[in-house]
BALOLO-239881 format. One record per residue (C-alpha): residue number from 1; residue in three letters; chain; x negated, y negated, z negated. Coordinates in nm, 2 decimals. Example, Ala and Ser with C-alpha at 12.3 -4.5 7.8 and 13.67 -1.06 7.14 Angstrom:
<atoms>
+------+------+-------+--------+--------+--------+
! resi ! resn ! chain !   east !  north !     up !
+------+------+-------+--------+--------+--------+
!    1 !  Ala !     A !  -1.23 !   0.45 !  -0.78 !
!    2 !  Ser !     A !  -1.37 !   0.11 !  -0.71 !
+------+------+-------+--------+--------+--------+
</atoms>
This chain:
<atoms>
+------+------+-------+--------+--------+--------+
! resi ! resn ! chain !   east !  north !     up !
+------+------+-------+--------+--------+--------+
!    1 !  Unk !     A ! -24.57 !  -4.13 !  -1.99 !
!    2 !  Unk !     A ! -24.41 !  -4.28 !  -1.69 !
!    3 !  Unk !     A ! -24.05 !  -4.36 !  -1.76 !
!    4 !  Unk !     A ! -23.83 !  -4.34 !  -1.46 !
!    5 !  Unk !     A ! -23.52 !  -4.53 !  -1.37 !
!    6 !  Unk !     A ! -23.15 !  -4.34 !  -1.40 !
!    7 !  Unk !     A ! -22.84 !  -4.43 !  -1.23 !
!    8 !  Unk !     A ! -22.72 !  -4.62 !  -1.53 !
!    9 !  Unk !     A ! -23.03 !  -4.81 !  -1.47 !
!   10 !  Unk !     A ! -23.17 !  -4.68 !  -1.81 !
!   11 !  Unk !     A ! -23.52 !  -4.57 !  -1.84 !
!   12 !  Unk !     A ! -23.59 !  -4.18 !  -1.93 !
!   13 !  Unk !     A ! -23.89 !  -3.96 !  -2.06 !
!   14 !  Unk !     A ! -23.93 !  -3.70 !  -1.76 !
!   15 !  Unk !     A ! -24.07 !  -3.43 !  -2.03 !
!   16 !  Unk !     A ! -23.73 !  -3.44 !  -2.16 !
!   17 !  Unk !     A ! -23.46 !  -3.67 !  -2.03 !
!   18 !  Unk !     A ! -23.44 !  -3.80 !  -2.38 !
!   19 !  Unk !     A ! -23.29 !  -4.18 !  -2.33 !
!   20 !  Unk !     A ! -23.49 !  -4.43 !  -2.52 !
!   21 !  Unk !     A ! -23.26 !  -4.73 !  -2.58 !
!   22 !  Unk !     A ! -23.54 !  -4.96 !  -2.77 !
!   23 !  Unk !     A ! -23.80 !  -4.90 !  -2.47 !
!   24 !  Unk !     A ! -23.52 !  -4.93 !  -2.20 !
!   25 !  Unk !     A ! -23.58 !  -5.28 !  -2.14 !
!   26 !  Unk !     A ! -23.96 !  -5.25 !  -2.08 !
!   27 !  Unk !     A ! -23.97 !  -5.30 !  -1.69 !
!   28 !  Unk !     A ! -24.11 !  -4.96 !  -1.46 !
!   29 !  Unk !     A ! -24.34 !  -5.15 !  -1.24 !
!   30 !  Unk !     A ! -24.59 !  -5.10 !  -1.55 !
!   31 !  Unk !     A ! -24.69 !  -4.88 !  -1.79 !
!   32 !  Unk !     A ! -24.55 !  -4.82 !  -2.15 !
!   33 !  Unk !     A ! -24.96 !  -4.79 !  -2.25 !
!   34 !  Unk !     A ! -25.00 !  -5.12 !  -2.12 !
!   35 !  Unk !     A ! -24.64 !  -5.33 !  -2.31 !
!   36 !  Unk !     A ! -24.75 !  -5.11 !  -2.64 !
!   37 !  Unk !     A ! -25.16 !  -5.27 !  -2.62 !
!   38 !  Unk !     A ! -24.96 !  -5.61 !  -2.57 !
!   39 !  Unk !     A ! -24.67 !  -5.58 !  -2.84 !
!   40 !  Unk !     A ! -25.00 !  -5.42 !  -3.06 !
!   41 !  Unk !     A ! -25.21 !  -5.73 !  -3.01 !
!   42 !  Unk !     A ! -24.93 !  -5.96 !  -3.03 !
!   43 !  Unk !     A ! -24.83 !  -5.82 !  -3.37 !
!   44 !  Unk !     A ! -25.18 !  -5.85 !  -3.51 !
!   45 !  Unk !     A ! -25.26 !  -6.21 !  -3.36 !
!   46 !  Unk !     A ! -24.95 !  -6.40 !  -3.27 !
!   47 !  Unk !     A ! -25.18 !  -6.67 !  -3.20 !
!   48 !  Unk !     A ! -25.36 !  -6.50 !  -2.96 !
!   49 !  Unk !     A ! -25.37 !  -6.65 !  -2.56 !
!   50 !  Unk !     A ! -25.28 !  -6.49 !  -2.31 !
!   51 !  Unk !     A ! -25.64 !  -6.55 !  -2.21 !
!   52 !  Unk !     A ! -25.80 !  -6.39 !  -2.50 !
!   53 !  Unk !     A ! -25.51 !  -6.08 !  -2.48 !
!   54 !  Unk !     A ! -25.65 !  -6.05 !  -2.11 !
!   55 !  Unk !     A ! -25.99 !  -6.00 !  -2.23 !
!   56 !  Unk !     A ! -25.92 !  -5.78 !  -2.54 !
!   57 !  Unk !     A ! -25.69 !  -5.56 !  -2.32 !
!   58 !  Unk !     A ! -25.94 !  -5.59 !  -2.00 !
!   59 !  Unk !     A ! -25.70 !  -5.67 !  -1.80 !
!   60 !  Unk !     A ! -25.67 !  -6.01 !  -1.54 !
!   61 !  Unk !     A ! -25.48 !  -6.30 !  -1.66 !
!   62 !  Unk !     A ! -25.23 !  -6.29 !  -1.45 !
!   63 !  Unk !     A ! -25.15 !  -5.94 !  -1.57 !
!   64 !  Unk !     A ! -25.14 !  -6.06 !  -1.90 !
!   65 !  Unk !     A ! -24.92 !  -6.35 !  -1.83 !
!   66 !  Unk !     A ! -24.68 !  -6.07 !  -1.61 !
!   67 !  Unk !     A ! -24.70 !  -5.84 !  -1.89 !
!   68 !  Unk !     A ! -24.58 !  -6.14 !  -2.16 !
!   69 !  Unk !     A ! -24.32 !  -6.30 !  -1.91 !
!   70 !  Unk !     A ! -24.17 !  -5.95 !  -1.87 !
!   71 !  Unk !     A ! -24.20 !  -5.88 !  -2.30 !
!   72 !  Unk !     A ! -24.03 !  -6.23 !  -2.35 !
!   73 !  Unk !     A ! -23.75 !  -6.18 !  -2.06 !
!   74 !  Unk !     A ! -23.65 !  -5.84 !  -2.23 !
!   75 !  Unk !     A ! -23.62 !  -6.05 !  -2.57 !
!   76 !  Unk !     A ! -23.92 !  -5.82 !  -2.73 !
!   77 !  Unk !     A ! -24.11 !  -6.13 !  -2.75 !
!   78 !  Unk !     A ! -24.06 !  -6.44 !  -2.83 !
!   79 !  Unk !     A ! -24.27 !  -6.78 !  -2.70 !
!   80 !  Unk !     A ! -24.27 !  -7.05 !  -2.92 !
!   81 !  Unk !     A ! -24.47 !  -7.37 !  -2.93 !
!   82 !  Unk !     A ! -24.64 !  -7.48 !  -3.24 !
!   83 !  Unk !     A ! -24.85 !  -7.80 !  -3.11 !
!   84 !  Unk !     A ! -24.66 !  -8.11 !  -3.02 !
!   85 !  Unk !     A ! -24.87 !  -8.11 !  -2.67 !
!   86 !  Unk !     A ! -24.82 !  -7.93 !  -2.39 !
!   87 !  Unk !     A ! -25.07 !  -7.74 !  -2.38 !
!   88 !  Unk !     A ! -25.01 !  -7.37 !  -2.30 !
!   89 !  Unk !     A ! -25.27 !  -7.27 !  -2.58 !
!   90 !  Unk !     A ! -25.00 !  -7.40 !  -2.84 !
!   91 !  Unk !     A ! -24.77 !  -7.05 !  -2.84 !
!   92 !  Unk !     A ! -24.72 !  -6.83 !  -3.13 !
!   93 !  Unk !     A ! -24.57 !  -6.52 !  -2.98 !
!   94 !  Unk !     A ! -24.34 !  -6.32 !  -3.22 !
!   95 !  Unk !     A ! -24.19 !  -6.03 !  -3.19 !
!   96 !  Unk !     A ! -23.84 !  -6.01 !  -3.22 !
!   97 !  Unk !     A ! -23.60 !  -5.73 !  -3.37 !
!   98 !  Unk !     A ! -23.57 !  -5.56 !  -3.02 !
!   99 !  Unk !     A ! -23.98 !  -5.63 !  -3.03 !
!  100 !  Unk !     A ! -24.06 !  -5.42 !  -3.33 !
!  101 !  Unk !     A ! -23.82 !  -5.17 !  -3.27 !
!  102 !  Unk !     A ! -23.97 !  -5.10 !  -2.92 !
!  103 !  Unk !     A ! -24.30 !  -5.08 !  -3.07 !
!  104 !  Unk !     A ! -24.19 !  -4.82 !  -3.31 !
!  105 !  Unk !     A ! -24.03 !  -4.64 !  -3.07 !
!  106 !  Unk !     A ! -24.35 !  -4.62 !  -2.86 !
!  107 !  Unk !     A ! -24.58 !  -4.58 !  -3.10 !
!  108 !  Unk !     A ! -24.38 !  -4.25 !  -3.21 !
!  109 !  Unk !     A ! -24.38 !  -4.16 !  -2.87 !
!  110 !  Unk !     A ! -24.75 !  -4.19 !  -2.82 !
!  111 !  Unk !     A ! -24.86 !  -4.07 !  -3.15 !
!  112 !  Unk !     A ! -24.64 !  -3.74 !  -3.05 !
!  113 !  Unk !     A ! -24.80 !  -3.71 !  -2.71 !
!  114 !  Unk !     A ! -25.17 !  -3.72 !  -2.86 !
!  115 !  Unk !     A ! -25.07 !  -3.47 !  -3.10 !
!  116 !  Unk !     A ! -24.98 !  -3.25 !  -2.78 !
!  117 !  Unk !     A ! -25.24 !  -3.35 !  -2.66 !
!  118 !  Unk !     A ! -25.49 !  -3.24 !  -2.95 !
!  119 !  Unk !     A ! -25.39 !  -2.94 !  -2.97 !
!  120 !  Unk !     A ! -25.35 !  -2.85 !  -2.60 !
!  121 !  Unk !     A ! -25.77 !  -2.95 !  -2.62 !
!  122 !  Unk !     A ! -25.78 !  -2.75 !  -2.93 !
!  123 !  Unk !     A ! -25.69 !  -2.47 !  -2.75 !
!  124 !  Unk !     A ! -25.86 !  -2.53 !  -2.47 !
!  125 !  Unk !     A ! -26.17 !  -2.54 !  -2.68 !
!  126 !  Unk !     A ! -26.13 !  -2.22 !  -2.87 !
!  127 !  Unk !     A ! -26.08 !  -2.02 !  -2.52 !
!  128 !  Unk !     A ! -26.42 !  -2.16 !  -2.34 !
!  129 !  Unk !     A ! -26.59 !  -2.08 !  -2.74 !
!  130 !  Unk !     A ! -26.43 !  -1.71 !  -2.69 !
!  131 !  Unk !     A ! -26.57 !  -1.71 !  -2.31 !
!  132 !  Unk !     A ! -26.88 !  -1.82 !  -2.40 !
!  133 !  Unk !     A ! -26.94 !  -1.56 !  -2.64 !
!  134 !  Unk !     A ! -26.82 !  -1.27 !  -2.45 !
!  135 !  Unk !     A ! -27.07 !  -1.40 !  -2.17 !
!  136 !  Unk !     A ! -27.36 !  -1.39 !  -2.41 !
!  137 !  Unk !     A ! -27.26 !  -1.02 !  -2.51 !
!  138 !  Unk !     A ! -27.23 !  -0.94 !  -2.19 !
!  139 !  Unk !     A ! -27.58 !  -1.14 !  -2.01 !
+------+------+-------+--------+--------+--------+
</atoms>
C-alpha cells in the first residue's frame, strides 16, 4: 500500500480513501512496509543499532538512519541514550504512544491485505486446478 498525500496534507489508502490518523505521520517518500519492518524490529530489540537494523532489514545504513530520523521526528520513536559516552551505539529506541498505535494500525492493515491477498491466490489456484483438468480430459 502506497499512501498518497490529500489536500489537508493527510495520508490516504487509495483502495478506499479511508484516513488513517495513526499512520498519517509516516512520511510518503517511503513505504509503510519498510516504517512497519523498523517499528517491528525496534519493538523486539530496542537496543538494536541502526547498523544491525540495516542488516536485519537489508537495507543500507543510511536508509536505516533515514527511516529512524523520520520515525523519531513523527514522535513514533523515541532516541534515548543509555551510556554516559557519546557513542552513537548507546541508544535505546522506544516507541512512543503515537509509536504503537501506528504499528497497530499497520499491522491491521497488512494483515487485511494478505488476507486479500490469500484468497485472491486461492482462487487463482482452484481455476488453473479446474483448467488443468479439463485439459487432461480433453488431450
Amino acid at each position: 500500500m502506497h499512501l498518497t498525500r490529500h489536500r489537508t496534507d493527510r495520508y490516504v489508502q487509495p483502495l478506499n480513501n479511508h484516513i488513517v490518523t495513526e499512520v498519517s505521520t509516516i512520511p510518503d517518500t517511503a513505504t509503510e512496509s519498510v516504517f512497519l519492518d523498523v517499528i517491528r524490529l525496534i519493538n523486539a530489540s530496542p537496543r538494536l543499532t541502526q547498523r544491525k537494523l540495516a542488516s536485519s532489514l537489508g537495507m543500507s545504513l543510511g536508509k536505516a538512519n533515514y527511516c529512524m530520523r523520520a520515525l523519531i521526528d513523527k514522535g513514533l520513536v523515541k532516541a534515548e541514550n543509555y551510556r554516559s559516552s557519546s557513542s552513537k551505539l548507546g541508544y535505546l529506541y522506544v516507541l512512543t504512544p503515537s509509536g504503537i498505535a501506528a504499528k497497530a494500525e499497520l499491522t491491521r492493515y497488512f494483515l487485511a491485505r494478505k488476507v486479500s491477498e490469500y484468497e485472491a491466490l486461492r482462487l487463482e489456484i482452484e481455476e488453473l486446478r479446474k483448467e488443468s483438468e479439463n485439459i487432461a480430459r480433453v488431450g
